[in-house]
C-alpha positions in Angstrom: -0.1 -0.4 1.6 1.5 2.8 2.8 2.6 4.1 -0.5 -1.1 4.2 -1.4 -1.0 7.4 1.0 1.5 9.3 -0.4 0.5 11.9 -2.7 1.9 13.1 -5.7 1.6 16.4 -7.7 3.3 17.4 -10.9 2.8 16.8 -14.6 2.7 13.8 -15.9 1.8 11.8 -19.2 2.3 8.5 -19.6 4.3 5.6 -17.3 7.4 6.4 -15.5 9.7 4.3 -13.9 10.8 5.0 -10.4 12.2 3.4 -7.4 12.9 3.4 -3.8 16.2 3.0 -1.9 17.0 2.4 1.6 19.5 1.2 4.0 18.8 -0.9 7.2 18.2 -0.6 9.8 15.9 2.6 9.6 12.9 3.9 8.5 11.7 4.5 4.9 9.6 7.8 3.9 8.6 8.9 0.8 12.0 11.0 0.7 13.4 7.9 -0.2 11.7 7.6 -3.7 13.5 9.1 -6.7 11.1 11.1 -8.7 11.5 12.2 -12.5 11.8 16.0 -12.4 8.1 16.4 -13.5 6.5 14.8 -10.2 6.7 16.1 -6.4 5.4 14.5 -3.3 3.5 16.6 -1.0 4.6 15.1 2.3 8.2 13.7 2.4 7.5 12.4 5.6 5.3 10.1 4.9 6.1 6.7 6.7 6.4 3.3 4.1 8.2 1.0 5.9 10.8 0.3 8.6 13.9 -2.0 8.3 14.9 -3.6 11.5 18.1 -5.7 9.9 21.4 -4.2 8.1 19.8 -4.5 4.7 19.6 -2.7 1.3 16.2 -2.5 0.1 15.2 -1.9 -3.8 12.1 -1.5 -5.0 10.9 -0.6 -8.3 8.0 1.8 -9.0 6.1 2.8 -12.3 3.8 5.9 -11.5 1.3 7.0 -14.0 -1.9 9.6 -13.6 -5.0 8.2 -14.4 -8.9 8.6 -12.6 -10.7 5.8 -11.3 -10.3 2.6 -10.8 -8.3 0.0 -12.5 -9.0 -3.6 -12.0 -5.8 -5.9 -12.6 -5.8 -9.6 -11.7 -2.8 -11.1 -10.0 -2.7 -13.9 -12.7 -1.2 -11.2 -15.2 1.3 -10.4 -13.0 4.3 -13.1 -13.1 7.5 -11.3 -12.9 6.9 -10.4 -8.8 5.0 -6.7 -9.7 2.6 -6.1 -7.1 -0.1 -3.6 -8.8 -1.9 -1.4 -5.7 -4.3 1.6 -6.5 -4.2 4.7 -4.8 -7.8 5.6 -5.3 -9.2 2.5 -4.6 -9.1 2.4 -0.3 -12.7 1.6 0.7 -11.6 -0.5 4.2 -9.1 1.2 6.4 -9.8 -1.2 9.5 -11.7 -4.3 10.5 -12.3 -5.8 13.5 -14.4 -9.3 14.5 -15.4 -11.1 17.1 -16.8 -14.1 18.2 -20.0 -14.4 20.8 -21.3 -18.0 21.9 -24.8 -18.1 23.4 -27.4 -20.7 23.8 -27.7 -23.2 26.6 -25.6 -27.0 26.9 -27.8 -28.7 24.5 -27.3 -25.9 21.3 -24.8 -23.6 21.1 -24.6 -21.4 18.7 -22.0 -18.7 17.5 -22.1 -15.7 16.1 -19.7 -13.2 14.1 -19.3 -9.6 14.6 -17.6 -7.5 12.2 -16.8 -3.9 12.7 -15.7 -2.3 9.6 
């Protein structure tokens, strides 16, 4: 979910392939991602994950511009890709809880959600 806030500036047409490399343990920012020469990122600092164990980690990216939103169902996806939009963000947090009320004979519950 944190790649969906980094931001990227440049021209570009079309779908580029990109990735992300990183050795453990450590943190990974958006410094680690190797751009084609066309595209920037406005804050390198931005945090994506951190690795707690001695490990290499890989991943592969493919950036392209486009406006709106794009539906894509997980079902077309079976060679591990992982599609995330970085428009499309309309919950940042959620929170619930549960209240009982009532007396011994009927309880009841009821379900707050704070969105």
């Amino acid at each position: 979910m944190n790649l969906k806030e980094i931001v990227l500036g440049g021209n570009l047409y079309g779908t580029r392939n990109t990735f992300i490399c990183a050795k453990g343990p450590g943190y990974v920012t958006a410094q680690d991602i190797i751009l084609p020469p066309s595209v920037e990122i406005v804050d390198n600092t931005q945090h994506v994950a951190g690795l707690t164990e001695p490990i290499d980690l890989c991943i592969g990216l493919q950036i392209e511009r486009n406006r709106g939103y794009g539906i894509k169902t997980p079902k077309n996806f079976h060679d591990g890709s992982y599609p995330i939009d970085a428009i499309f963000m309309p919950v940042r947090n959620a929170n619930h809880s549960i209240h009982c009320y009532g007396n011994d004979n009927e309880k009841q519950e009821i379900l707050f959600l704070e969105i």
